[in-house]
N, C-alpha and C positions, 0 to 999 in steps of 0.2 A: 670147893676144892677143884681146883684145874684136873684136866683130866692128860696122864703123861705119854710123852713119845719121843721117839729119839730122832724121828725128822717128820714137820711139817713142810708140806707142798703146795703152794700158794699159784692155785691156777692148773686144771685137768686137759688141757691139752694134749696135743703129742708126745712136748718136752716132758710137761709133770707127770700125768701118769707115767709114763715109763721110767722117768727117775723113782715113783713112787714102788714100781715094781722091782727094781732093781735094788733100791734098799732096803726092800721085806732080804730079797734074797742073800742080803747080805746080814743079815738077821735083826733089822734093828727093827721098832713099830712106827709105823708112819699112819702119818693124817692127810689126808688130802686137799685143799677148801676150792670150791670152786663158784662162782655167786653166776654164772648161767648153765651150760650146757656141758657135760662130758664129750670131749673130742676137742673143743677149742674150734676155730675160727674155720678150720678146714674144712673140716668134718659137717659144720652146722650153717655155714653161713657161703661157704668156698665151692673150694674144688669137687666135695661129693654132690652138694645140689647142683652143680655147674653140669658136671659130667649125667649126673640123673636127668637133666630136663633137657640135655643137647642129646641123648637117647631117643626120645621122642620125637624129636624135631627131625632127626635123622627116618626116621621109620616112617614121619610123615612124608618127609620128601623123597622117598624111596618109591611110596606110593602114588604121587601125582606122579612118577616116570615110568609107571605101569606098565599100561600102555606098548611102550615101543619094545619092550620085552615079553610082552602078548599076555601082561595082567589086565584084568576086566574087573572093577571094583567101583562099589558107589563115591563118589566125589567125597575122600576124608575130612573131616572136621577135627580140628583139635579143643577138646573139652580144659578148661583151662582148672576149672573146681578138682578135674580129675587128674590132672598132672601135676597139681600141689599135694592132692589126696596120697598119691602113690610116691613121690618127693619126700614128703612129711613119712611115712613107714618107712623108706630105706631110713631116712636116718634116725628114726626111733629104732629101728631094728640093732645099728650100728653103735647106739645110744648103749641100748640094752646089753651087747657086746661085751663094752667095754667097762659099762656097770658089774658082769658076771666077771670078766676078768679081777676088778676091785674087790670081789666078794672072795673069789678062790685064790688069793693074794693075802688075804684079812687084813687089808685096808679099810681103814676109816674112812669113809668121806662123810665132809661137811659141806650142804649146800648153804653159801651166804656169802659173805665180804670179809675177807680177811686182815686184819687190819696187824701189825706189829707192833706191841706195846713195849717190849723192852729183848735184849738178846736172847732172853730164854721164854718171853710167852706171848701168844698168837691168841687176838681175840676176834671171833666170828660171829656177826652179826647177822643170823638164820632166816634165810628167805622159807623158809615151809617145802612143800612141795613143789620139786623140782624135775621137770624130764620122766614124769611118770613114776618119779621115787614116792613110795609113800613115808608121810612121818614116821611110822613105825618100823619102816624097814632100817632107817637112819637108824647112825650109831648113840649109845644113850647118852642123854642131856640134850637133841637138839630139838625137841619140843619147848625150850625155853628161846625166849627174844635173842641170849648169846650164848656164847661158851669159852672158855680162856683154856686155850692147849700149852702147856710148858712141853718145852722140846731143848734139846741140845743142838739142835743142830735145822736151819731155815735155809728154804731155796723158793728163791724166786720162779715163776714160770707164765708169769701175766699177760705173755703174747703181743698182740701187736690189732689196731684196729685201721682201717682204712683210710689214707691222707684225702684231705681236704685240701685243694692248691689257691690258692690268693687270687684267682682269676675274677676277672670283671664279672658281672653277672651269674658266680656261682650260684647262687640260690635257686637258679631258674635251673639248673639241672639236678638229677635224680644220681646216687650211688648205683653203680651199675649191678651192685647184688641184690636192690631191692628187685630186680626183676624176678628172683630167685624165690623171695618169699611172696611174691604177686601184689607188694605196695605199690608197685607203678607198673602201671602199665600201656607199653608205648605206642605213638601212635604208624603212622604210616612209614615216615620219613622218619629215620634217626641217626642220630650222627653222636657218634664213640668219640671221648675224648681221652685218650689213651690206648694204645694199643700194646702192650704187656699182653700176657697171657689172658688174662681176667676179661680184658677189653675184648680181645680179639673173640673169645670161647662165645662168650656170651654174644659180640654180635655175629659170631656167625647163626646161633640158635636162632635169634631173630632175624635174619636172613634167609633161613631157611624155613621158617613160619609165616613166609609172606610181607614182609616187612623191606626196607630200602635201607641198608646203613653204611655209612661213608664212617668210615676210622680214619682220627687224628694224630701222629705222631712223632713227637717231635724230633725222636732218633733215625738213624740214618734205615732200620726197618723195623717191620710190627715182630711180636715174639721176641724180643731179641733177647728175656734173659729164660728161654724156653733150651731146650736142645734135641741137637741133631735131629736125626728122622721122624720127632715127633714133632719139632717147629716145621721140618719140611712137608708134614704131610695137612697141620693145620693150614698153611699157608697156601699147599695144591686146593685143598680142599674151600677156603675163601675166596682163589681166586676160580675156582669151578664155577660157584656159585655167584660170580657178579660182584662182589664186595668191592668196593671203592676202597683204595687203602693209600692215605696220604702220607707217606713219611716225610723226615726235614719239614714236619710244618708246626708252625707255633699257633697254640688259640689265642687267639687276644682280648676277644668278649665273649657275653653268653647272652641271648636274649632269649623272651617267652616262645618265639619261631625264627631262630639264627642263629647261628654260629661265625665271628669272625675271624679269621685267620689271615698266617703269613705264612709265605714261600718263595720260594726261586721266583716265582711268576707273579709275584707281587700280592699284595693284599684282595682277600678274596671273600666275599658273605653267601654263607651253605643256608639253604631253607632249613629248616627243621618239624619237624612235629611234635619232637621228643630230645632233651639234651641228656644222653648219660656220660656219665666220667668215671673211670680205672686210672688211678694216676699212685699206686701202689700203696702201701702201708705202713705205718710209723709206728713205732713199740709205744705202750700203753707208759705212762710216768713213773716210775715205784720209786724216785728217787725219796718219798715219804719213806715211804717202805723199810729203806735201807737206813734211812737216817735214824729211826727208831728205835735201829737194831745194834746204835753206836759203834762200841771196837768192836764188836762179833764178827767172826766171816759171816757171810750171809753168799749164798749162791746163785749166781742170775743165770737162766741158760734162755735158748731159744731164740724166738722174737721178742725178747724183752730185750733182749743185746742187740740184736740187729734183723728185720725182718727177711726173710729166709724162703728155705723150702723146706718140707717136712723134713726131710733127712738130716737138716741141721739140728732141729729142737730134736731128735729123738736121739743123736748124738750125745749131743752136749747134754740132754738130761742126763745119759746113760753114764758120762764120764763123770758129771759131777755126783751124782749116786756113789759111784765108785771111789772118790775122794773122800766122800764123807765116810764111806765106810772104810775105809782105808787105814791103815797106821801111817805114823808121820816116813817112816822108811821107804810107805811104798808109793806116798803121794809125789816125789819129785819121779817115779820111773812111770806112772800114770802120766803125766805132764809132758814128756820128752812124746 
């Protein structure tokens, strides 16, 4: 027997959870399903480890300019097992958060794969133990391999995963988030191919850890979809530091120690040590998803519509929560 609710939420991100909370409050039972991490993309793979491990880097380089400030200190070392160690607890801490939010909500969550079987039932294929949940803390029935949730009402919230661009030689460069969970790690020389927020953060971190990095990009500047006084002072703060920062430039290939490019000044080859690429995000496919769900509405918010800033999934979750719980009179004045 399916077990019921009056809206499943497919993906704990931003978007979802906060849609998820927002339609307890409008009193209906929600399920949540999520098949990796509570927080989504930001929280776990983004911007929180981004800004956690460029804390360090900062404190390190704070301390080699001692010295001319009249500190006297042994020559710092950064522990790299230990700035994964303390990385990995902020966002379990953050994990756990948003798990007790779920819990003082009486939210469902399902950790697995959400799959859409027809307009009214949601089948989850149960990963076990997730993010430190224990099976038993799960809601009942996820001790088995699935569970099929009937709902009135489905919203999308699948988020967005990081694009891969068609360039020559891709394979020889690394995702510039793997720096984040310590699968690569670069070497002397590295050269950023993209300079967005993602690119820029992260080489300045390695920049500031002793590293050489030349950012590539192909807009007229780095940061550009950042704002005001926080692209100005990333920017002060990369060019403090030495950072090579190429805008108007095109990569053209990639090799195992190279980079080729284009610009004003003609065709150019970067040594490398290390090739990473930020070249933004592309929402995750649901078009499955949707199609399963026939004539139903079905509600997509977030990065699944268009990859964003947090402010937009926690928006659009929050409005479409609001639509679903809505009467038909008050969805077109929600809408204006």
């Amino acid at each position: 027997m399916a077990d019921i609710f009056d809206l499943v939420v497919i993906g704990a991100g931003p978007g979802g959870y906060e849609a998820a909370i927002e339609g307890v409050q409008k009193g209906m039972k929600v399920a949540l399903v999520e098949n990796r991490e509570l927080g989504g993309t930001c929280l776990n793979r983004g911007c929180i480890p981004a800004k956690t491990i460029l804390h360090t880097a900062e404190l390190y380089h704070d301390l080699q300019s001692g010295p001319s400030i009249g500190l006297t200190a042994r020559e710092p070392v950064i522990d790299m097992e230990m700035v994964q160690k303390r990385k990995d607890e902020v966002l379990e801490q953050l994990r756990k958060g948003i798990a007790s939010l779920m819990k003082t909500n009486r939210i469902s969550v399902f950790y697995g794969t959400g799959t859409i079987l027809d307009r009214e039932h949601v089948k989850v294929a149960l990963s076990g133990e997730k993010t430190g949940e224990k099976a038993e803390e799960q809601p009942d029935g996820q001790k088995q391999d699935q569970v099929v949730l009937e709902t009135g009402h489905i919203l999308i919230a699948t988020g967005s995963v990081p694009a891969c661009p068609p360039i020559k030689g891709i394979e020889h460069a690394h995702q510039a988030m793997a720096v984040y969970d310590g699968t690569c790690e670069p070497g002397k020389k590295v050269v950023m191919i993209g300079g967005g927020l993602v690119g820029c953060e992260t080489g300045l971190y390695l920049q500031k850890t002793g590293h050489e990095v030349t950012v590539v990009e192909m807009l007229d500047r780095v940061a550009n979809e950042s704002f005001g006084m926080y692209r100005e002072a990333l920017v002060w703060e990369m060019e403090k530091n030495d950072m090579t920062m190429l805008p108007k430039t095109k990569c053209l290939e990639i090799t195992p120690n190279s980079v080729k490019i284009e610009n004003a000044d003609g065709v150019q080859v970067l040594k490398a040590d290390t090739v990473l690429y930020a070249l933004g995000m592309k929402s995750v496919d649901y078009s499955a998803l949707k199609e399963a769900a026939g004539e139903a509405e079905v509600f997509v918010i977030g990065d699944a519509i268009h990859p964003g800033k947090v402010d937009q999934c926690t928006r659009t979750g929050y409005i479409a929560a609001l639509k679903v719980g809505a009467s038909e009179e008050s969805v077109a004045y929600i809408q204006e």
